[in-house]
VMD Tcl script that builds the backbone (N, CA, C; Angstrom):
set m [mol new atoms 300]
animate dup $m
set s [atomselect $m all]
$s set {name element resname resid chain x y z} {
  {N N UNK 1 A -56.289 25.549 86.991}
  {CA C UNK 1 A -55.593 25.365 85.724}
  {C C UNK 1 A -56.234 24.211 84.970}
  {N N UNK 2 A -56.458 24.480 83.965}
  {CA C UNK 2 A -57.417 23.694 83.398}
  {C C UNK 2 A -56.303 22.040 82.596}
  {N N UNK 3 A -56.420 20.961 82.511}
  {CA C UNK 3 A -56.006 19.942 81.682}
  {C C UNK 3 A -55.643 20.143 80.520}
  {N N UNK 4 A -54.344 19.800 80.122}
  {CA C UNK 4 A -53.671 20.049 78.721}
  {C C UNK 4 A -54.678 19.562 78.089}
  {N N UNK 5 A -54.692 19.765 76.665}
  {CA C UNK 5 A -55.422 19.055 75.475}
  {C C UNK 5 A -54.906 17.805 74.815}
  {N N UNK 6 A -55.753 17.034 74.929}
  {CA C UNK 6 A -55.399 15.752 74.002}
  {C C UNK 6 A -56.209 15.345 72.873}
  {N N UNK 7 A -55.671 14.783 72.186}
  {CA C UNK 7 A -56.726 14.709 70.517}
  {C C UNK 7 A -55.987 12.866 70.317}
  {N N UNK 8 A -56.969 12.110 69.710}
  {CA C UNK 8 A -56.875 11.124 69.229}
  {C C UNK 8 A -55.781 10.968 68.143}
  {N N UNK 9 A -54.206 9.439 68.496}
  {CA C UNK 9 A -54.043 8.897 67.793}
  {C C UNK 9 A -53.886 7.840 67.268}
  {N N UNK 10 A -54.256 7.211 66.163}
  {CA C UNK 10 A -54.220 5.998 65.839}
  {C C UNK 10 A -53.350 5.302 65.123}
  {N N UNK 11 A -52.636 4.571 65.466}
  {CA C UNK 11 A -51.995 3.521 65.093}
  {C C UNK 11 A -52.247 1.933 65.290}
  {N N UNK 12 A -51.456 1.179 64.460}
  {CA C UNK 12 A -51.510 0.117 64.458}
  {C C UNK 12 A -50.838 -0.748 65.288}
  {N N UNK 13 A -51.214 -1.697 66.150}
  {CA C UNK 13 A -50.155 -2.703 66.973}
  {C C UNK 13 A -50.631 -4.510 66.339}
  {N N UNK 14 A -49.605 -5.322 66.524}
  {CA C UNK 14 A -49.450 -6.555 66.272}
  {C C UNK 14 A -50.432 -7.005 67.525}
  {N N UNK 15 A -51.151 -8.034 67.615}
  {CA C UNK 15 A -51.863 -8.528 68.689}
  {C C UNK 15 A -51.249 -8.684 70.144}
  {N N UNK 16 A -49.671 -9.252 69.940}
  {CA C UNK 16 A -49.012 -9.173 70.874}
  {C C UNK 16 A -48.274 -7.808 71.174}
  {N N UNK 17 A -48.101 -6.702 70.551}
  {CA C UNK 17 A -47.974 -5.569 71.304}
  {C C UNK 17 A -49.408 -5.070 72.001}
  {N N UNK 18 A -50.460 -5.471 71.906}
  {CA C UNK 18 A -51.352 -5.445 72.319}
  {C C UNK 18 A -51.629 -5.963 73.374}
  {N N UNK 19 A -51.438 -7.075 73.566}
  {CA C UNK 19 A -51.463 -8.020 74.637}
  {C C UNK 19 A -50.508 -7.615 75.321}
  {N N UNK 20 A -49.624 -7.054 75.363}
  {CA C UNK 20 A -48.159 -6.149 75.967}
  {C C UNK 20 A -48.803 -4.591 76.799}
  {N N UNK 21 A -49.653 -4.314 75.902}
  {CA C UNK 21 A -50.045 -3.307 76.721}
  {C C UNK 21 A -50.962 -3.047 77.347}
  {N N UNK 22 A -51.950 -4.167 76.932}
  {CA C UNK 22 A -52.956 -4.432 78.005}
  {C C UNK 22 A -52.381 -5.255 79.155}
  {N N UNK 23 A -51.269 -5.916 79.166}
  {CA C UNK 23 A -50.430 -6.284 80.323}
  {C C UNK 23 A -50.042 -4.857 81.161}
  {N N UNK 24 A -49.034 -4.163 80.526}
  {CA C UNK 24 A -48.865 -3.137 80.977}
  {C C UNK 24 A -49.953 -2.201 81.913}
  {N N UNK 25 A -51.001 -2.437 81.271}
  {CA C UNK 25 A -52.053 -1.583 81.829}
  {C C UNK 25 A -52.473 -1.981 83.094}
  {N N UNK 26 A -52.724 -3.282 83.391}
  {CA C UNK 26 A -53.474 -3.879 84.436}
  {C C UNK 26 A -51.800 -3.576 85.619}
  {N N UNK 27 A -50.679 -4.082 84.932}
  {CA C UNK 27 A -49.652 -4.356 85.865}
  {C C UNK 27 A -49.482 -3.021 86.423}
  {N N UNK 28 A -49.699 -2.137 86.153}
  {CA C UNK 28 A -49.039 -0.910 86.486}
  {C C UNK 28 A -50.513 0.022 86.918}
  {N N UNK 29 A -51.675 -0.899 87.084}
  {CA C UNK 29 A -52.950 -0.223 87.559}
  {C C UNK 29 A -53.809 1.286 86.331}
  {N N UNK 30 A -53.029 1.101 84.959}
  {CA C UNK 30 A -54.212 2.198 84.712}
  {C C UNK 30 A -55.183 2.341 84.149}
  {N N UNK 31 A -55.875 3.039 84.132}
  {CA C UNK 31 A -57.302 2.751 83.890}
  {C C UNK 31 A -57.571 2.620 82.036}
  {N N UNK 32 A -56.586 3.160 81.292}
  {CA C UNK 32 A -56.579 2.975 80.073}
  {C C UNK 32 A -55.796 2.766 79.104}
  {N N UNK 33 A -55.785 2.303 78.081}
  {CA C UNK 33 A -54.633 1.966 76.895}
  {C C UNK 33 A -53.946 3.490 76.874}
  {N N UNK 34 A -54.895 4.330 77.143}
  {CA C UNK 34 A -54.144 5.742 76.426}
  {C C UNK 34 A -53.261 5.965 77.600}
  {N N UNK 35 A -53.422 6.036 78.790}
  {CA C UNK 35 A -52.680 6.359 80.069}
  {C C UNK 35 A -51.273 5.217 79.659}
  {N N UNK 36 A -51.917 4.205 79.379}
  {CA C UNK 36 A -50.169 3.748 78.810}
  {C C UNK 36 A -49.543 4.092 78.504}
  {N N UNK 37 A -50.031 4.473 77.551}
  {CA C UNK 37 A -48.982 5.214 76.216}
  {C C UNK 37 A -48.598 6.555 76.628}
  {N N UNK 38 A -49.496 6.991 77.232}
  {CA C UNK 38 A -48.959 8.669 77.794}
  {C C UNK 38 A -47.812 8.125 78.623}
  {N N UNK 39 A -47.521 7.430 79.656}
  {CA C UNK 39 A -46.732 6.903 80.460}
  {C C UNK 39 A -45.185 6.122 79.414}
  {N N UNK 40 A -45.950 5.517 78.673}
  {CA C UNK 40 A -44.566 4.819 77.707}
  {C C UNK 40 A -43.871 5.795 77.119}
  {N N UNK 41 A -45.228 7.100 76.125}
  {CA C UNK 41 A -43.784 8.217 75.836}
  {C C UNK 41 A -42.915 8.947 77.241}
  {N N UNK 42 A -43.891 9.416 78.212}
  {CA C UNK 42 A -42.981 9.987 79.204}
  {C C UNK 42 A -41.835 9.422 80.114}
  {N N UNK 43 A -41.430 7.916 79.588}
  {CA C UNK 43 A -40.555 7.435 80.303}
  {C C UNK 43 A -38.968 7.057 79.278}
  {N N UNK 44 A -39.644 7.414 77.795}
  {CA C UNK 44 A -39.031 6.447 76.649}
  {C C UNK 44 A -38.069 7.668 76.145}
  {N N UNK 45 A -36.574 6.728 76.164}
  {CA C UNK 45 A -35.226 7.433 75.680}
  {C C UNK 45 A -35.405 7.431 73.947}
  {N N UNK 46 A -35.952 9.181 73.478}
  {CA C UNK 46 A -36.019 8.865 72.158}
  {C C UNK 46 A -34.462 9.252 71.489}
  {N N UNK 47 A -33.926 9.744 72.521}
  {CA C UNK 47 A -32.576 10.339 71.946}
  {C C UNK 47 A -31.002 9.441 71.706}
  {N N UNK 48 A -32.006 8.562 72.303}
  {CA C UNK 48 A -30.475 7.095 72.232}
  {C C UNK 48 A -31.341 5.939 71.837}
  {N N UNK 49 A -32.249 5.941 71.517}
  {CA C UNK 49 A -33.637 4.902 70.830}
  {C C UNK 49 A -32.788 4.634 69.105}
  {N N UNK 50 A -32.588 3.268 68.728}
  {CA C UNK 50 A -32.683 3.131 67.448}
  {C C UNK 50 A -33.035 2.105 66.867}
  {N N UNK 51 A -34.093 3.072 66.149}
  {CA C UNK 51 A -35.073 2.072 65.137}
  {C C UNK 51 A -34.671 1.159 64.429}
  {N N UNK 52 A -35.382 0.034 64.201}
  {CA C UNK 52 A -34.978 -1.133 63.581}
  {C C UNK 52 A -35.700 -1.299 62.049}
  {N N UNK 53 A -35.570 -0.854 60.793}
  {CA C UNK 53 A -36.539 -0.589 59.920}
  {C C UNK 53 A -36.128 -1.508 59.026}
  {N N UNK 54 A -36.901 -2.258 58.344}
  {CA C UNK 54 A -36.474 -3.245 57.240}
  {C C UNK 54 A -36.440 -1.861 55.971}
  {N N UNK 55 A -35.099 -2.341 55.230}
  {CA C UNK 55 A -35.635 -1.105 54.152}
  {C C UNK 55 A -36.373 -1.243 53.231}
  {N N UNK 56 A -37.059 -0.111 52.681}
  {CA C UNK 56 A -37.516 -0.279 51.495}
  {C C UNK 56 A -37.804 0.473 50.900}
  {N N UNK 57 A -38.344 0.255 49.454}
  {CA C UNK 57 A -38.154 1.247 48.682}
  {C C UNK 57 A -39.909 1.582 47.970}
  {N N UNK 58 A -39.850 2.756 47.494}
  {CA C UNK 58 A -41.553 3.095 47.243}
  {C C UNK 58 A -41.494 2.907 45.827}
  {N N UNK 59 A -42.491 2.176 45.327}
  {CA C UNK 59 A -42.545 2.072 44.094}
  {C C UNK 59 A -43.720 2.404 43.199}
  {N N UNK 60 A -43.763 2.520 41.807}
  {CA C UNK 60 A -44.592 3.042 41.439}
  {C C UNK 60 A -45.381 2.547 40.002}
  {N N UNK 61 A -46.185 1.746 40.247}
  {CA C UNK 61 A -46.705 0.718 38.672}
  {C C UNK 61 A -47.629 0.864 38.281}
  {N N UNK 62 A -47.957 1.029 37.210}
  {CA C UNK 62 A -49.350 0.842 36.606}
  {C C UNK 62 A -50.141 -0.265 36.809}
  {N N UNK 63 A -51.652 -0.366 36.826}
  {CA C UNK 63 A -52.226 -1.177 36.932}
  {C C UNK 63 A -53.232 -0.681 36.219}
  {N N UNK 64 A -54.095 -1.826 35.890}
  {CA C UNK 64 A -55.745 -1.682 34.863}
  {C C UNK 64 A -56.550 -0.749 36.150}
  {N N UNK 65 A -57.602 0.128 35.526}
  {CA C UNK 65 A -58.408 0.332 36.453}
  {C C UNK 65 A -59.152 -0.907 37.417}
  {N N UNK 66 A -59.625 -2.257 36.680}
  {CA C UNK 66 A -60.091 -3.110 37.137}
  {C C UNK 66 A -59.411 -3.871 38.664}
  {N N UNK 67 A -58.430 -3.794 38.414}
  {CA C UNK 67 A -56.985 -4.230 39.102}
  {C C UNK 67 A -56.910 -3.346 40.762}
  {N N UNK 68 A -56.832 -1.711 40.293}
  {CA C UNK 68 A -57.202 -1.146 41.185}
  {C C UNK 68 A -58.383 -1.202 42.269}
  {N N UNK 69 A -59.704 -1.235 41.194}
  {CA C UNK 69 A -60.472 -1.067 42.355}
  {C C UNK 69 A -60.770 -2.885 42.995}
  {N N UNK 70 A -60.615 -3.892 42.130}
  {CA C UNK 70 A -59.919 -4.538 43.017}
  {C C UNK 70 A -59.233 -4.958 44.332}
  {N N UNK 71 A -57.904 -4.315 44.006}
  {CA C UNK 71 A -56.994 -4.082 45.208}
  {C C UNK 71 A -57.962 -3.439 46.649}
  {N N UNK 72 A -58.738 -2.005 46.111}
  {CA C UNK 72 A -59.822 -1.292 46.683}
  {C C UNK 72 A -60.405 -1.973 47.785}
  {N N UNK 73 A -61.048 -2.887 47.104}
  {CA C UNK 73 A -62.515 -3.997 47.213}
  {C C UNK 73 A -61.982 -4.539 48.429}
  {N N UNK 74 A -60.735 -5.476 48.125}
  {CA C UNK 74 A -60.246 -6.652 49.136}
  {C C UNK 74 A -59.550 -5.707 50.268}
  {N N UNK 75 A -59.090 -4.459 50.172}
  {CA C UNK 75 A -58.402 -3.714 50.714}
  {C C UNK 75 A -59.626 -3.896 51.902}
  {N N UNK 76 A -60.581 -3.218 51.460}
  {CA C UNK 76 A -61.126 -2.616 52.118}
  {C C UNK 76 A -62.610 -3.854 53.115}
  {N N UNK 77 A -62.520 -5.026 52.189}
  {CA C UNK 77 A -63.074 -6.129 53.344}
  {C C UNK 77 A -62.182 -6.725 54.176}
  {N N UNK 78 A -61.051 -6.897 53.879}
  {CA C UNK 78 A -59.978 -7.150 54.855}
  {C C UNK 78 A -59.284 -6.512 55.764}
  {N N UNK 79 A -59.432 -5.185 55.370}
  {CA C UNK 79 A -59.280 -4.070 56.437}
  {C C UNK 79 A -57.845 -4.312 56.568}
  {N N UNK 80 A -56.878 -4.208 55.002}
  {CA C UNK 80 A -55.537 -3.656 55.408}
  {C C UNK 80 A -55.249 -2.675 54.366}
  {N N UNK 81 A -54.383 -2.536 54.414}
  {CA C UNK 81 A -53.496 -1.632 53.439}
  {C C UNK 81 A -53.838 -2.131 52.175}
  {N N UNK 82 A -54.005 -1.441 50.840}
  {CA C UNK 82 A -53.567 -1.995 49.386}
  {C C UNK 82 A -52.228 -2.269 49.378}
  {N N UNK 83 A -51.003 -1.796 50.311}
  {CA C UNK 83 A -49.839 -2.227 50.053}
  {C C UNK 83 A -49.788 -3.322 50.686}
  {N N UNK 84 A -50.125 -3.794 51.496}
  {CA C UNK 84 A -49.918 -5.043 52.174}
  {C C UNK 84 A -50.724 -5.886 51.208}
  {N N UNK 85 A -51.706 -5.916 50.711}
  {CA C UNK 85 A -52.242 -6.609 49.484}
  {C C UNK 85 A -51.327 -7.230 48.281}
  {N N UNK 86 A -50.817 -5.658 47.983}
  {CA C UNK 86 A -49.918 -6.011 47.048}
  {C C UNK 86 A -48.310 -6.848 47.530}
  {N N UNK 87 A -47.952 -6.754 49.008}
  {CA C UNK 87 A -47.038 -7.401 49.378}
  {C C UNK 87 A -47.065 -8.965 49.417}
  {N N UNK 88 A -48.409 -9.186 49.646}
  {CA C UNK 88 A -48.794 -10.532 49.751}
  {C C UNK 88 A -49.146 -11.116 48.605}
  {N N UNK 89 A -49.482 -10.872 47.495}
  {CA C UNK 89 A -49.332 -10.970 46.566}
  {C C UNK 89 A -47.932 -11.301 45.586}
  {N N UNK 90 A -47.490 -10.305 45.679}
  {CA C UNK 90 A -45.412 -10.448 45.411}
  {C C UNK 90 A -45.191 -11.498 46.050}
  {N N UNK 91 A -45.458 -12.021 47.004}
  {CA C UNK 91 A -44.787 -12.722 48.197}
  {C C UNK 91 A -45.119 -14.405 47.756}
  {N N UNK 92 A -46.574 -14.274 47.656}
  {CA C UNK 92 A -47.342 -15.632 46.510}
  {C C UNK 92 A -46.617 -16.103 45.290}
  {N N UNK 93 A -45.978 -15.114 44.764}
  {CA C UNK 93 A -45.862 -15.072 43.077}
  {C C UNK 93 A -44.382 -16.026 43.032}
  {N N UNK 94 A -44.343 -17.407 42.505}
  {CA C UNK 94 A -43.245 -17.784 42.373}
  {C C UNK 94 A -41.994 -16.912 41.485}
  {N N UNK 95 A -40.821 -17.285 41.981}
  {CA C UNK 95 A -39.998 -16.843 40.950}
  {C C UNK 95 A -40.173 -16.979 39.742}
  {N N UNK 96 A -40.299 -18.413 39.817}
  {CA C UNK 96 A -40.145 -18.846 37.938}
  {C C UNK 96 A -41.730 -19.431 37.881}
  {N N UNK 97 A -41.984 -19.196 36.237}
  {CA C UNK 97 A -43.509 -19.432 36.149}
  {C C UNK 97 A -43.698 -21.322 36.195}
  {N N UNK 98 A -44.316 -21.560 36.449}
  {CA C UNK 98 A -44.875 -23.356 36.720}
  {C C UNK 98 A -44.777 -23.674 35.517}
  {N N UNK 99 A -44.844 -25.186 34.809}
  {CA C UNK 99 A -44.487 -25.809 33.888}
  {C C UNK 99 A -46.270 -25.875 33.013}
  {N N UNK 100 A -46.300 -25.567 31.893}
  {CA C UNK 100 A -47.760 -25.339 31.249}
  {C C UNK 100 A -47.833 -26.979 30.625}
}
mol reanalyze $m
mol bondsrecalc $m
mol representation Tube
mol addrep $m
């Protein structure tokens, strides 16, 4: 009988879920990140599991083309999201504007 099929997926982890599962890995002897995770879904209660989600909402703004590819540019040397760009950004932006 031949081995089920598996196909690559990718997601993102925080350094310390990382460090969590490369713990996991060594503690529990397996030979790979993916054998983790095959092991973490086959053990994990998704039916009484509840997610913890900050809410939020999707929004939708215009910007200059310049602005965009911009966002693009840094997106893409920093290797995150344009939304996380733009979060960090919002996040910079005082409430009230500074005194001129």
């Amino acid at each position: 009988m031949a081995a089920p099929k598996s196909s690559p997926l990718t997601f993102e982890l925080t350094e310390e879920m990382q460090a969590r599962l490369e713990a996991c890995r060594r503690g529990h002897g397996y030979a790979s990140a993916s054998a983790v995770v095959r092991a973490a879904l086959a053990a994990f209660d998704f039916a009484g599991c509840r997610p913890v989600r900050a809410k939020q909402r999707q929004l939708s703004v215009r910007v200059s083309a310049d602005q965009r590819a911009l966002l693009r540019r840094h997106a893409r040397l920093k290797r995150v999201s344009v939304g996380e760009l733009l979060r960090l950004a919002l996040t910079a932006m005082p409430v009230k504007p500074g005194r001129r």
